[in-house]
C-alpha positions as CSV (number, residue, x, y, z in Angstrom):
1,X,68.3,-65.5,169.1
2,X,65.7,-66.7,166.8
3,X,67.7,-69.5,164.9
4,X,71.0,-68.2,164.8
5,X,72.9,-69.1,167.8
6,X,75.9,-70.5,165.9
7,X,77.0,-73.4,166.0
8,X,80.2,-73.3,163.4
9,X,83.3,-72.5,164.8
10,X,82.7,-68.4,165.4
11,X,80.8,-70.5,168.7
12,X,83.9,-71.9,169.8
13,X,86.4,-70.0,170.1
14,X,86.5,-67.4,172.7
15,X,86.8,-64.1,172.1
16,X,90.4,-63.6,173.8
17,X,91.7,-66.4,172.0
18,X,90.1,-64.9,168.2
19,X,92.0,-61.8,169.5
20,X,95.3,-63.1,170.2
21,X,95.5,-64.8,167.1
22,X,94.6,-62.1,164.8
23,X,97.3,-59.9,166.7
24,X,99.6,-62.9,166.3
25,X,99.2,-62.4,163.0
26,X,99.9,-59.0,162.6
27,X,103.0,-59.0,164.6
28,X,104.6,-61.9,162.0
29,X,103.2,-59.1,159.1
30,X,105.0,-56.2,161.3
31,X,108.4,-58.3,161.6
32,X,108.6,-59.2,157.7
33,X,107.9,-55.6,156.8
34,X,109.9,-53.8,159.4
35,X,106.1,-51.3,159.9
36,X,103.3,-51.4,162.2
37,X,100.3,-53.2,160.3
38,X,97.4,-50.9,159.4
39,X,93.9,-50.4,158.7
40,X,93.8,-52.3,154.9
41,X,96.9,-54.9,156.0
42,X,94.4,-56.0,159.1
43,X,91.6,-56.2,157.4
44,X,92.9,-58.6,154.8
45,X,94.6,-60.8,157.8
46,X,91.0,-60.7,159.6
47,X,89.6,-61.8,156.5
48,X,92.0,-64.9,155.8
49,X,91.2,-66.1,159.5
50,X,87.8,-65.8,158.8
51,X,88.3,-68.2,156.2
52,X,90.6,-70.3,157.9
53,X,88.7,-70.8,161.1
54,X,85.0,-70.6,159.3
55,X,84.1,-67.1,161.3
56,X,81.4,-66.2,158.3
57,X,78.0,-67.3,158.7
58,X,76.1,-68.7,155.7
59,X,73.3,-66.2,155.8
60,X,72.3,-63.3,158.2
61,X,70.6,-63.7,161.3
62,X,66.8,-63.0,160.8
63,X,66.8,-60.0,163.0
64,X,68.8,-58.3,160.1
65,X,66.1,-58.3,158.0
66,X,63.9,-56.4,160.2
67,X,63.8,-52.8,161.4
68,X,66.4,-52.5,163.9
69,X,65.3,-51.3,167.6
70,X,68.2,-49.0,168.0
71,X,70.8,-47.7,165.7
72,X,74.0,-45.8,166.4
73,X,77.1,-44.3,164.8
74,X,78.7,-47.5,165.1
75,X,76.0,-50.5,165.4
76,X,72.2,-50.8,164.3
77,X,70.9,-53.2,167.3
78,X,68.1,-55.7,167.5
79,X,66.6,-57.0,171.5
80,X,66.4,-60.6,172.3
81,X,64.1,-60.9,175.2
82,X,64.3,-64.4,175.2
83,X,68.1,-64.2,175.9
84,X,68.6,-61.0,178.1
85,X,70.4,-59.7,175.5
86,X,71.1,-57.8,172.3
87,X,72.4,-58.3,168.6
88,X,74.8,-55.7,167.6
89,X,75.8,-55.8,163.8
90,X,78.3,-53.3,162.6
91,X,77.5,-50.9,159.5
92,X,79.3,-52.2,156.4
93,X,82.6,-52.0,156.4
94,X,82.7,-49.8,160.0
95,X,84.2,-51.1,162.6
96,X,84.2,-47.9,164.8
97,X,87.0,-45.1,165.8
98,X,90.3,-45.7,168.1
99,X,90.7,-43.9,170.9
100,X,93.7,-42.6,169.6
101,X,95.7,-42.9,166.4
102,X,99.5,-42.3,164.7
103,X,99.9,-39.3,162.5
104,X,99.7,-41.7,159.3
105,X,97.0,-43.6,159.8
106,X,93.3,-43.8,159.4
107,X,91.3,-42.9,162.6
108,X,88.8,-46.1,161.7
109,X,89.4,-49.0,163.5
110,X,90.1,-52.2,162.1
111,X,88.3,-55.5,162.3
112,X,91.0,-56.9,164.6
113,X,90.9,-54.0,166.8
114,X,87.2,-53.8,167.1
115,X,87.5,-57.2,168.3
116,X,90.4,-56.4,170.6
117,X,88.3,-53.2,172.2
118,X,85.3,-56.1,173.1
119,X,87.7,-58.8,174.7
120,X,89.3,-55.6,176.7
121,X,85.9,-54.5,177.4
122,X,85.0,-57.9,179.1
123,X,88.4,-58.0,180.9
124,X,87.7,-54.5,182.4
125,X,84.3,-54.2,183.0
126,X,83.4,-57.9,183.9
127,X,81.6,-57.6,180.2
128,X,80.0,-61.0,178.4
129,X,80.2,-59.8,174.8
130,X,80.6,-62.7,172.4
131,X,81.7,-62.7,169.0
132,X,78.5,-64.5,167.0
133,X,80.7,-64.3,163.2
134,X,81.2,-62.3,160.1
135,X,78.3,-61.5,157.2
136,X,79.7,-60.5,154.2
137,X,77.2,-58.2,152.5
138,X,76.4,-56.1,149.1
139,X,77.3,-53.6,150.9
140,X,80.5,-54.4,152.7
141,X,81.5,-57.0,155.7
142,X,79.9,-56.9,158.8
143,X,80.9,-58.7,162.1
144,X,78.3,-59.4,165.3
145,X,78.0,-59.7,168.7
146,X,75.9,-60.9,171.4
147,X,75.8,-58.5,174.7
148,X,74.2,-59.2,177.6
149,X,71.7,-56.3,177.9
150,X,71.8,-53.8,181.1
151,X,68.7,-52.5,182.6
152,X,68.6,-48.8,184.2
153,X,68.9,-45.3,183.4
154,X,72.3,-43.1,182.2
155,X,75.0,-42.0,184.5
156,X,75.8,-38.4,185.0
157,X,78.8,-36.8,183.8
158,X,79.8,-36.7,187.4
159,X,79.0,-40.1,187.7
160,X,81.0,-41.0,184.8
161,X,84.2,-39.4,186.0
162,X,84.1,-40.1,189.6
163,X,83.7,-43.9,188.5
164,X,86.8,-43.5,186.4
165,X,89.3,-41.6,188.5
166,X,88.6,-43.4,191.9
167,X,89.7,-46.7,190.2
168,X,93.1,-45.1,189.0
169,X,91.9,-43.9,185.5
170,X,93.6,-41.2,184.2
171,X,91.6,-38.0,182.4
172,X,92.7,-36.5,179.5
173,X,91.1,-34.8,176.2
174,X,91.8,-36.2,172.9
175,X,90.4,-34.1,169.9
176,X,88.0,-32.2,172.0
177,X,86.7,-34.9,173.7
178,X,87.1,-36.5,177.3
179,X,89.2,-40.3,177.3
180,X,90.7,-41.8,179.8
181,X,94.4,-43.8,180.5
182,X,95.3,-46.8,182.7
183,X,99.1,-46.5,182.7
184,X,99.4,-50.3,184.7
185,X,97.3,-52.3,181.5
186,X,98.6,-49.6,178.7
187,X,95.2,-49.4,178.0
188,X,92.7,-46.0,177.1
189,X,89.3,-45.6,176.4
190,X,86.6,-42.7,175.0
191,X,82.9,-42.4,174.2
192,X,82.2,-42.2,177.8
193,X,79.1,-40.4,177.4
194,X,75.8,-41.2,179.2
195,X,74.5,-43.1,176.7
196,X,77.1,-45.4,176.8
197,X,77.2,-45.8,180.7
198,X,74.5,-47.3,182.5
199,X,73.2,-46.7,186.3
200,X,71.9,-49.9,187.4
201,X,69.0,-50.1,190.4
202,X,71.7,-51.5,192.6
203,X,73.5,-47.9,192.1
204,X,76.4,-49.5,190.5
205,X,77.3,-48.1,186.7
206,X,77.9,-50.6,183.9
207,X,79.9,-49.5,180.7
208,X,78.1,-51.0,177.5
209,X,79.6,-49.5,174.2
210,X,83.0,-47.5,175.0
211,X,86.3,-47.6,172.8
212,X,88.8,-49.2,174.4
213,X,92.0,-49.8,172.9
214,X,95.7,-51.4,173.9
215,X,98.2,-48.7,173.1
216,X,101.5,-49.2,171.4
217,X,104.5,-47.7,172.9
218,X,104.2,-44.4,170.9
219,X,100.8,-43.9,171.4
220,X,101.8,-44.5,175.0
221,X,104.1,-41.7,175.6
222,X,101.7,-39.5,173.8
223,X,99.0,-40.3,176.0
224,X,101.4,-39.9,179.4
225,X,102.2,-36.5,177.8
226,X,98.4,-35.5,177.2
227,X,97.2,-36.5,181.1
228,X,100.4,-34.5,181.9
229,X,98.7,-31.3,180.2
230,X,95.0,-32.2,181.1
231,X,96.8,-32.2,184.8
232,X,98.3,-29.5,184.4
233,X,95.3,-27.4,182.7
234,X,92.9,-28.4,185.6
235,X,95.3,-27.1,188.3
């Protein structure tokens, strides 16, 4: 990647590990407040380990100062051919949508759950994502990853679900659009359009950009209760 593989600690620490940590983190802020930590309270903790553990880089990557080769509502994306992979770089101060969310709280995700949703996304779909660091910008922070990149064409809708439901996944509709629920890893997931799923030439499919998110208990029982009426509406 031009000259910014990095090589401060963002390179060492594996994803899971940045993940566990940050949640640590919020659990110790959840237990002295007696609340859940939200969308403002995580982004200061993910901004104090970033200090701590040096996760900002000391200038962009070159390929953010060119024309990227794909942009999306979450990412703008750059190809590294030399690598077999891609640069993803989050718009300022975005760090996508959750899957789901609680009544009082802010449908954005977080910087720690953004994070969270890639280290679940290489548990689940045998993923290689890596965390590269944190640019802080003009225009707001911005964190990137590395992704291997997957070469084929987009899975049908009846692709998509059959993929889903025969390994166990649970359908359901949240806000008008399809998710779906692993009750055994407490685990859902959206966006699971074509775009985001990939049919490879040895006709296997390849997830590269869904939401994924670990649910708390209340967002648990509210997903068990919305499969319970998608169940029920399809019969």
């Amino acid at each position: 990647m031009s000259t910014h593989e990095p090589s401060h600690a963002a390179a060492g620490i594996p994803l899971q590990a940045l993940v566990a940590e940050l949640r640590s983190r919020c659990e110790a802020v959840s237990r002295l407040q007696g609340s859940s930590t939200y969308f403002h309270e995580e982004l200061g903790i993910f901004r104090q380990v970033a200090q701590e553990q040096s996760l900002f880089l000391q200038s962009s990557p070159d390929e953010l100062s060119r024309i990227p080769d794909e942009e999306g509502n979450e990412h703008q994306v750059w190809y590294l051919p030399g690598s077999k992979s891609v640069l993803k770089a989050t718009w300022p101060d975005f760090f996508g949508l959750l899957v789901i969310h609680r009544l009082n709280e802010e449908h954005k995700a977080s910087p720690i759950a953004y994070l969270e949703r890639w280290s679940l996304h290489n548990e689940l779909f045998g993923d290689d994502v890596r965390f590269l660091g944190a640019v802080a910008t003009d225009s707001g922070l911005r964190l990137l990853i590395q992704q291997p990149a997957i070469a084929g064409t987009p899975a049908t809708d009846e692709e998509i679900q059959r993929f889903f439901t025969d390994s166990g996944w649970q359908r359901f509709i949240i806000e008008g659009n399809v998710a779906y629920f692993d009750p055994g890893r407490r685990v859902a997931i959206s966006d699971t359009h074509r775009g985001n799923i990939i049919l490879m030439e040895d006709g296997l499919l390849a997830p590269i950009d869904l939401r994924v998110q670990l649910l708390s208990e209340a967002l648990f029982d509210t997903v068990v209760k919305l499969c319970s009426s998608s169940l029920k509406t399809s019969n």
